[in-house]
Backbone bond lengths (Angstrom), bond angles and torsions (degrees), N, CA, C in turn:
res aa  C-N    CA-C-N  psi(-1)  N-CA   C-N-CA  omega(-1)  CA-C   N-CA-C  phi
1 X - - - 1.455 - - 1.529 109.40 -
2 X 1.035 120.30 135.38 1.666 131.84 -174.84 1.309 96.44 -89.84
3 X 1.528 119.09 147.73 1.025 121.15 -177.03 1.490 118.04 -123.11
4 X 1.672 142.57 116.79 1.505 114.42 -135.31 1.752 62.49 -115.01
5 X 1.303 98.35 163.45 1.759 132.29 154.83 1.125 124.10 -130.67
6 X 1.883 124.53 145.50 0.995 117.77 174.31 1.677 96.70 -104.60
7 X 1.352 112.63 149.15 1.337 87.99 159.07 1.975 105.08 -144.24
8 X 1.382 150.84 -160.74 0.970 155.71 101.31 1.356 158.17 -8.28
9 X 1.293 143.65 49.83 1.571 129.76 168.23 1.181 132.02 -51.70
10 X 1.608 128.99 126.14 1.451 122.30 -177.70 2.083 73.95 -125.18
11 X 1.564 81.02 144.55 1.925 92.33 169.05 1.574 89.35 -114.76
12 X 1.221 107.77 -176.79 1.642 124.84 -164.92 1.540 90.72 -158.46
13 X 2.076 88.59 113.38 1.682 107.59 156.17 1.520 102.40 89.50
14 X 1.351 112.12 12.93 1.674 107.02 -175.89 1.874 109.58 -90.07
15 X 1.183 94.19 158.55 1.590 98.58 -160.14 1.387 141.69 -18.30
16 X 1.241 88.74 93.25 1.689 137.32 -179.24 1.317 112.67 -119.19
17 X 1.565 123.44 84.27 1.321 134.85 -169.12 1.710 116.17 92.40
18 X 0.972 115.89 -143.36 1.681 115.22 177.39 1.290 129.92 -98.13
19 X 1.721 106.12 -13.52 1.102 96.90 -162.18 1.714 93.65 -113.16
20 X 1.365 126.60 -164.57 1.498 130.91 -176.21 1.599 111.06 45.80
21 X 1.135 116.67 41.76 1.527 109.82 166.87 1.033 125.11 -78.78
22 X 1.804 116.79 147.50 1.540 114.96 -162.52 1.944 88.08 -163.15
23 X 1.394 99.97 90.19 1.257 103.05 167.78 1.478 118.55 -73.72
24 X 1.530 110.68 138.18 1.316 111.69 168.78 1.251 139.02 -67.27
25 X 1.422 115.52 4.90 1.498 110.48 159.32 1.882 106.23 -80.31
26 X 1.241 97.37 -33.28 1.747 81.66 -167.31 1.755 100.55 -96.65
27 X 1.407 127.35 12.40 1.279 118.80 150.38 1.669 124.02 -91.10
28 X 1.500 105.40 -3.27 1.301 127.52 169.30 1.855 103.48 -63.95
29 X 1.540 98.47 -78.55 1.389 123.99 154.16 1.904 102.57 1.85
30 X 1.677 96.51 -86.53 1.652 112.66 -160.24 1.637 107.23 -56.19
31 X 1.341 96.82 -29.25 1.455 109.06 -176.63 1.532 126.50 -57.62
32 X 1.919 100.11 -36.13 1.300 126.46 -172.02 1.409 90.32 -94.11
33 X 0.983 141.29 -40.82 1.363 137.57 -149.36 1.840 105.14 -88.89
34 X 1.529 117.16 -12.37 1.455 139.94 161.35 1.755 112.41 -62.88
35 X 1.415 97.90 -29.83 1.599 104.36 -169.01 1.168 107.59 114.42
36 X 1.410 127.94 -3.44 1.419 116.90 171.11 1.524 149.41 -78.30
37 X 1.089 119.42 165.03 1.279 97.50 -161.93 2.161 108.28 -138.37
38 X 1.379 85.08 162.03 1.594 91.71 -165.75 1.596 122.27 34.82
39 X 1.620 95.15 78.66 1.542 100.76 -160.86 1.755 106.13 -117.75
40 X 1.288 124.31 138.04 1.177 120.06 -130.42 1.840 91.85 -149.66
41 X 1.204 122.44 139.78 0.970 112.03 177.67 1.972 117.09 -130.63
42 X 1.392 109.44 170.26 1.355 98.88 176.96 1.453 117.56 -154.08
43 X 1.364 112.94 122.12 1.116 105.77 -167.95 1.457 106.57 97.35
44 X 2.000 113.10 161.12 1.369 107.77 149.04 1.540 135.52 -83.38
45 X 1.470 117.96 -15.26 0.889 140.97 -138.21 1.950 104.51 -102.55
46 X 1.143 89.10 17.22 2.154 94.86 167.42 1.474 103.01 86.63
47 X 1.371 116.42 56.07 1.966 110.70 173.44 1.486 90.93 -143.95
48 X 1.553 114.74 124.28 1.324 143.47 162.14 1.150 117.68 -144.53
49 X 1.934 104.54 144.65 1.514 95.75 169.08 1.500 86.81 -110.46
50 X 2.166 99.07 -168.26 1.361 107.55 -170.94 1.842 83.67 -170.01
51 X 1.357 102.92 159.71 1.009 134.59 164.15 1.718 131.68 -86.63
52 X 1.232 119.66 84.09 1.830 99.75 173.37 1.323 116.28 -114.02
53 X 1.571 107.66 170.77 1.413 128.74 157.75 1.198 131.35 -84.89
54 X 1.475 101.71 -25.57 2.081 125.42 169.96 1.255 96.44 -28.97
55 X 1.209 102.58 130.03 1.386 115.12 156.77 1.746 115.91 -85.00
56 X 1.302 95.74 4.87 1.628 90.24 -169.82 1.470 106.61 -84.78
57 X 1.373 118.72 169.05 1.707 124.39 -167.98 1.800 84.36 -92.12
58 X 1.998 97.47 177.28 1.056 107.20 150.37 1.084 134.33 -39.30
59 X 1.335 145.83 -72.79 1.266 132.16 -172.94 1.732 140.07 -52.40
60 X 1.177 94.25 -11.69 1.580 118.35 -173.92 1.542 105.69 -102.13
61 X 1.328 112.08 -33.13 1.815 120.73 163.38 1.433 107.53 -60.89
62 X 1.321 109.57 -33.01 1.567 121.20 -174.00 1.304 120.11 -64.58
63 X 1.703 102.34 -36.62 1.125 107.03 -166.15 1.633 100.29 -118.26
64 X 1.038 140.10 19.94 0.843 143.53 161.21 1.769 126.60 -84.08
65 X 1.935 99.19 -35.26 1.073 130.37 -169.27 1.934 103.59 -82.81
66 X 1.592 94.68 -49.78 1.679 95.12 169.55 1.425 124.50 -63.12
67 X 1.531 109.63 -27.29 1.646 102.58 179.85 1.689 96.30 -81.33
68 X 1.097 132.87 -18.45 1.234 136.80 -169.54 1.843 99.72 -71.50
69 X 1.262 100.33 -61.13 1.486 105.26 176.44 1.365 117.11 -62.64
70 X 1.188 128.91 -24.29 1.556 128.70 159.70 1.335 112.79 -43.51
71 X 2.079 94.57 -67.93 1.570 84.17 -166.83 1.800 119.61 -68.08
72 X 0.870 109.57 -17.52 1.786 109.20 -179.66 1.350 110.72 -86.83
73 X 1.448 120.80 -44.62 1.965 103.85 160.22 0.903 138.21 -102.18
74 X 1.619 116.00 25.04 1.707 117.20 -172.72 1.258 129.86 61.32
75 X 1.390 117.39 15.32 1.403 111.12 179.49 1.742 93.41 -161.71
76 X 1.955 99.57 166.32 1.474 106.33 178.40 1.600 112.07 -84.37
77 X 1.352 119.17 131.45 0.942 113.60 152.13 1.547 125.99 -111.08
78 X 1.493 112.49 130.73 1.665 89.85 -171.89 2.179 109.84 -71.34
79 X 0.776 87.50 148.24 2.108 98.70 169.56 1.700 119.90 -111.62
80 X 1.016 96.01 136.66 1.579 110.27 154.29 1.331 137.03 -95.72
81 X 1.104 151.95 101.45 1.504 138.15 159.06 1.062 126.43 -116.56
82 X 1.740 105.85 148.94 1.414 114.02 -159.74 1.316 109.09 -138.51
83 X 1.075 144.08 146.71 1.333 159.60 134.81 1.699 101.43 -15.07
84 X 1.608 102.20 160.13 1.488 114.68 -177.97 1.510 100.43 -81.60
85 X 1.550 105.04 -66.10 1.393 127.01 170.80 1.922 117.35 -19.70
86 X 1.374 102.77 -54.35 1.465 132.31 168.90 1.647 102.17 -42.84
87 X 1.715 113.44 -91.20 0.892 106.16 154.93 1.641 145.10 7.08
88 X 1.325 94.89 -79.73 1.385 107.39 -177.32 1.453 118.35 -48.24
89 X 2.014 105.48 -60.28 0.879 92.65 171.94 1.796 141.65 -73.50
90 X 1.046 107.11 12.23 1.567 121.38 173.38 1.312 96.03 -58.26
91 X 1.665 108.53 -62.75 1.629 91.18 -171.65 1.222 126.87 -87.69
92 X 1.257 113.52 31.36 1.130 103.01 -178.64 1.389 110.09 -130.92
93 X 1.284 120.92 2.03 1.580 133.38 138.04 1.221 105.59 -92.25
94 X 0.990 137.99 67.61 1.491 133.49 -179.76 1.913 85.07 -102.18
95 X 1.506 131.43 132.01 1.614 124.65 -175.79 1.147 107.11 -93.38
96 X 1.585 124.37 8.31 1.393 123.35 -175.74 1.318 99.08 -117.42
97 X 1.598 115.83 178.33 1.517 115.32 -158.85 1.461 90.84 -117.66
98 X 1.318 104.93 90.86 1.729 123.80 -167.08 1.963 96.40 -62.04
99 X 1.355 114.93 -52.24 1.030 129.30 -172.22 1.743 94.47 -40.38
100 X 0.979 137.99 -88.21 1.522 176.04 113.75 1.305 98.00 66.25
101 X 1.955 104.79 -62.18 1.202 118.24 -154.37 1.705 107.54 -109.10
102 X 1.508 118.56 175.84 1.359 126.58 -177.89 1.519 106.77 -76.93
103 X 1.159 110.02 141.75 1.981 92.03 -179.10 1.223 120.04 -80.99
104 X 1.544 127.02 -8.14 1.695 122.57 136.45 1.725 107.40 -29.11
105 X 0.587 124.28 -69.01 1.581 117.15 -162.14 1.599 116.05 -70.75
106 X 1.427 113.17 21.03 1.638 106.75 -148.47 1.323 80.73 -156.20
107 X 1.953 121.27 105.77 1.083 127.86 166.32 1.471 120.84 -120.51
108 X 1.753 136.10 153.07 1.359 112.60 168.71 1.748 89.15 -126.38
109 X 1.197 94.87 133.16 1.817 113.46 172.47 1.700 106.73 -89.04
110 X 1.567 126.43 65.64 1.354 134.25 147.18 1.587 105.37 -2.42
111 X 1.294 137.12 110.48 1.492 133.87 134.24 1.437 130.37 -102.53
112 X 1.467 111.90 148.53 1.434 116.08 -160.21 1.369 110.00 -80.20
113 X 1.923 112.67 21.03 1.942 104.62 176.48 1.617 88.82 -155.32
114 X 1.097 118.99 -168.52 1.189 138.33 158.97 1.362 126.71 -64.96
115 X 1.193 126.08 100.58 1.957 118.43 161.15 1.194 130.95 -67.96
116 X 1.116 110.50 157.51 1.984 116.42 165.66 1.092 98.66 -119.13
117 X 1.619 100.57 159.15 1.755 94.35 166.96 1.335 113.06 -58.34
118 X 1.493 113.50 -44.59 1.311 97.00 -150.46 1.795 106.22 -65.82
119 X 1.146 156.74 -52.87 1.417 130.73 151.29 2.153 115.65 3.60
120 X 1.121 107.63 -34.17 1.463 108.14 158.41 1.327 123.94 -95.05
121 X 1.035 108.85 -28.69 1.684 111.83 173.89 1.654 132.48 -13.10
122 X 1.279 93.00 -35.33 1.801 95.78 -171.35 1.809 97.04 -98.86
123 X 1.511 129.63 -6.67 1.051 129.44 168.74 1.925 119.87 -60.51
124 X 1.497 118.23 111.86 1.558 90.64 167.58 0.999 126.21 -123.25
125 X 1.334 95.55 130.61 1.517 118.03 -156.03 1.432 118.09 -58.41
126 X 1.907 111.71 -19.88 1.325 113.05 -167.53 1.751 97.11 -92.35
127 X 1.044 130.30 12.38 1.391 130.90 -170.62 1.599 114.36 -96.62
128 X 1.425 109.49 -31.24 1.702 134.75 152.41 0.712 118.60 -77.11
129 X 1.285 132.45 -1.33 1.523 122.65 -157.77 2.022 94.31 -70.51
130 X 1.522 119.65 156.60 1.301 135.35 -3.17 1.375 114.35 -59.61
131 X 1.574 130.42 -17.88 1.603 129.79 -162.88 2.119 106.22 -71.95
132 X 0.900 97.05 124.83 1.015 96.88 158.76 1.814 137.92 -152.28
133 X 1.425 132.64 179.15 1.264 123.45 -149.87 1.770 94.26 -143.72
134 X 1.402 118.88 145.46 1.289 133.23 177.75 1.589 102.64 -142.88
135 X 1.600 119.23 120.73 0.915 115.12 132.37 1.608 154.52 6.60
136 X 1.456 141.61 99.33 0.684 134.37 144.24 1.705 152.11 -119.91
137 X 1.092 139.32 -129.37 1.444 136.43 154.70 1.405 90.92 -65.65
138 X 1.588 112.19 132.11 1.357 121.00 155.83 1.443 109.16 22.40
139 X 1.480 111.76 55.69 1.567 116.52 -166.30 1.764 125.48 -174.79
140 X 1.035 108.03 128.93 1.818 95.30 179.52 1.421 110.13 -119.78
141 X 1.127 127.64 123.77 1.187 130.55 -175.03 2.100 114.40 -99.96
142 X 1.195 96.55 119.45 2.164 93.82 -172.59 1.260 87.83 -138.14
143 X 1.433 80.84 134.24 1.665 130.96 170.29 1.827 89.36 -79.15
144 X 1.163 105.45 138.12 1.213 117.36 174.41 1.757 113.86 -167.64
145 X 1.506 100.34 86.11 1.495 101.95 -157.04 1.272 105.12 -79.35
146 X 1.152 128.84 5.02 1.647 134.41 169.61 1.619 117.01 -72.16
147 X 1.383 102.63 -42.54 1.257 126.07 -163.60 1.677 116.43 112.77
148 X 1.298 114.78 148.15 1.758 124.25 -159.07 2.070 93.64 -62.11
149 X 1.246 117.15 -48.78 1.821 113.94 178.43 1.855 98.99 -46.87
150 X 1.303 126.39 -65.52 1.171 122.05 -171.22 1.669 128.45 -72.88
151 X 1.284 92.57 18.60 1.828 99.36 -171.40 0.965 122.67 -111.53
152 X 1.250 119.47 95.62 1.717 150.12 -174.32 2.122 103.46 -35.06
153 X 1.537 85.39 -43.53 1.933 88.72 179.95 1.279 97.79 -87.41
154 X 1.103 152.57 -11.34 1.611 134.18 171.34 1.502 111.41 -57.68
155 X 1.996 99.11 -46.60 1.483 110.24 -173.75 1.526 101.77 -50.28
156 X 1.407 121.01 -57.46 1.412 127.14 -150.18 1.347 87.52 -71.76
157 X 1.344 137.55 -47.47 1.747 138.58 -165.78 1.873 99.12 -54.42
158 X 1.128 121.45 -58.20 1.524 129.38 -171.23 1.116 107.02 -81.94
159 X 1.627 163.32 34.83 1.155 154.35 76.25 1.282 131.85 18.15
160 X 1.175 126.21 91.70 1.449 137.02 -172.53 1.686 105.73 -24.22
161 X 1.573 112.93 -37.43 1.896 96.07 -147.12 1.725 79.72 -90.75
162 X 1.213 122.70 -30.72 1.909 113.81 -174.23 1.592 96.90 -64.29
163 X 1.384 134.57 -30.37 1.357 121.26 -163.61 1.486 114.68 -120.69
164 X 1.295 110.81 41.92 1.255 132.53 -167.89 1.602 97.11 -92.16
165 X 1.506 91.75 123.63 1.806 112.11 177.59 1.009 125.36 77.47
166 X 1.458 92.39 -2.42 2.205 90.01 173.46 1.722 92.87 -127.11
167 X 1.296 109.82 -170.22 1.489 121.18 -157.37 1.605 89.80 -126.05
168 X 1.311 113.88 123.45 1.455 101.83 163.97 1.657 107.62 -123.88
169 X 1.392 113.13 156.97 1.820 109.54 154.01 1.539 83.94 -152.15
170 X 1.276 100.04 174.94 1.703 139.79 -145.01 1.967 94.69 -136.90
171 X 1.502 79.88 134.40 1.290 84.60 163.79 1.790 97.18 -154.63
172 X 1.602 112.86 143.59 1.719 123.01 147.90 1.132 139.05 -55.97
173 X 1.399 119.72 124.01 1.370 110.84 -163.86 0.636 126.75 -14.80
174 X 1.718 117.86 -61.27 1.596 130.13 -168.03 1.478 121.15 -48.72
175 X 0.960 107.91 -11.18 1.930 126.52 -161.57 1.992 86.25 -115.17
176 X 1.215 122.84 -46.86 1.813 125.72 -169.90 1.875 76.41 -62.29
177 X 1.216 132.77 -65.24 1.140 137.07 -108.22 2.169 80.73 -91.57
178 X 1.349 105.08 -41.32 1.742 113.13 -177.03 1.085 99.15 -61.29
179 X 1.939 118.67 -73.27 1.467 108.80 -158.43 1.955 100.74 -62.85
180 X 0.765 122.25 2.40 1.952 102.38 -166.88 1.927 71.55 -95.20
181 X 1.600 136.51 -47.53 1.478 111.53 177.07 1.091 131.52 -52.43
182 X 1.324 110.93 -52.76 1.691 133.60 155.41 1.790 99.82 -13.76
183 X 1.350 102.19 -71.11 2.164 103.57 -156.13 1.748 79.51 -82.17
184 X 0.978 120.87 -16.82 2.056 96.41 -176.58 2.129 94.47 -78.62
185 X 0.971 136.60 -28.56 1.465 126.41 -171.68 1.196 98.75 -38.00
186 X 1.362 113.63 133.93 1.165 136.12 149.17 2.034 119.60 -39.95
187 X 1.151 116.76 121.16 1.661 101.77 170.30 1.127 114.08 -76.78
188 X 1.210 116.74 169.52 1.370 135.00 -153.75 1.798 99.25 -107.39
């Protein structure tokens, strides 16, 4: 029995200014051209789901997908992929009252391993306060009732030496809340 999955792509740093462009028809394209199937994109900003038969896990989709994007745009982009299941539950441990608030104020920063706090440790949290950030699966979730451009703790959160060796990107609810719909579609 074949076993199909849906799962998620988030890219990191894609067209934002002039340079690193990666239109979504031809990451549609790279996507299909992997073997994938019913692949769907949203936004400009690097979020697609897709359909496979791979038996391979995340990390090997990951890296299969980045050398893929090398060779077709000349440059690295780092990737994420995730499971539907994954997904889902993001939002649904989300520790803030997603409902409540505007999804400007409501971000989750995706990383490509596991965190501890202590990797946050030297952050204090009461110095931002009202903004604040919780932990999750391979994930940080911040309250940022200003919005993510005006948030003094985003700056300090995305700092090269706290996010050293893993891959992170960020996405707004509204985008947590699509791609986790996106990987729940039913296949065709």
């Amino acid at each position: 029995m074949t076993t199909i999955t849906r799962y998620a792509v988030l890219l990191r740093g894609i067209n934002v200014g002039t340079s690193r462009k990666v239109p979504m028809a031809e990451l549609r394209t790279v996507l299909t051209d992997l073997g994938h199937t019913d692949v769907k994109t949203y936004l400009q900003s690097g979020n697609a789901a897709f359909t496979t038969d791979s038996k391979a896990d995340e990390a090997t989709l990951t890296k299969d997908l980045e050398q893929a994007v090398r060779k077709h745009f000349g440059f690295e982009v780092h990737c994420l992929i995730r499971e539907a299941d994954y997904l889902r539950r993001i939002v649904e441990d989300c520790p803030f009252p997603a409902a409540d608030l505007q999804p400007k104020q409501l971000h989750v920063t995706y990383f490509s391993a596991s965190v501890t706090p202590a990797r946050f440790a030297a952050v204090d949290q009461e110095a931002y306060a009202p903004e604040e950030f919780r932990l999750g699966d391979r994930a940080l979730y911040l309250y940022a009732p200003d919005g993510l451009g005006r948030s003094r703790l985003a700056e300090v959160l995305s700092r090269p030496a706290l996010l050293k060796g893993i891959t992170a990107t960020t996405r707004n609810w509204n985008t947590v809340l699509k791609l986790a719909e996106m990987a729940q579609e039913p296949t065709a």
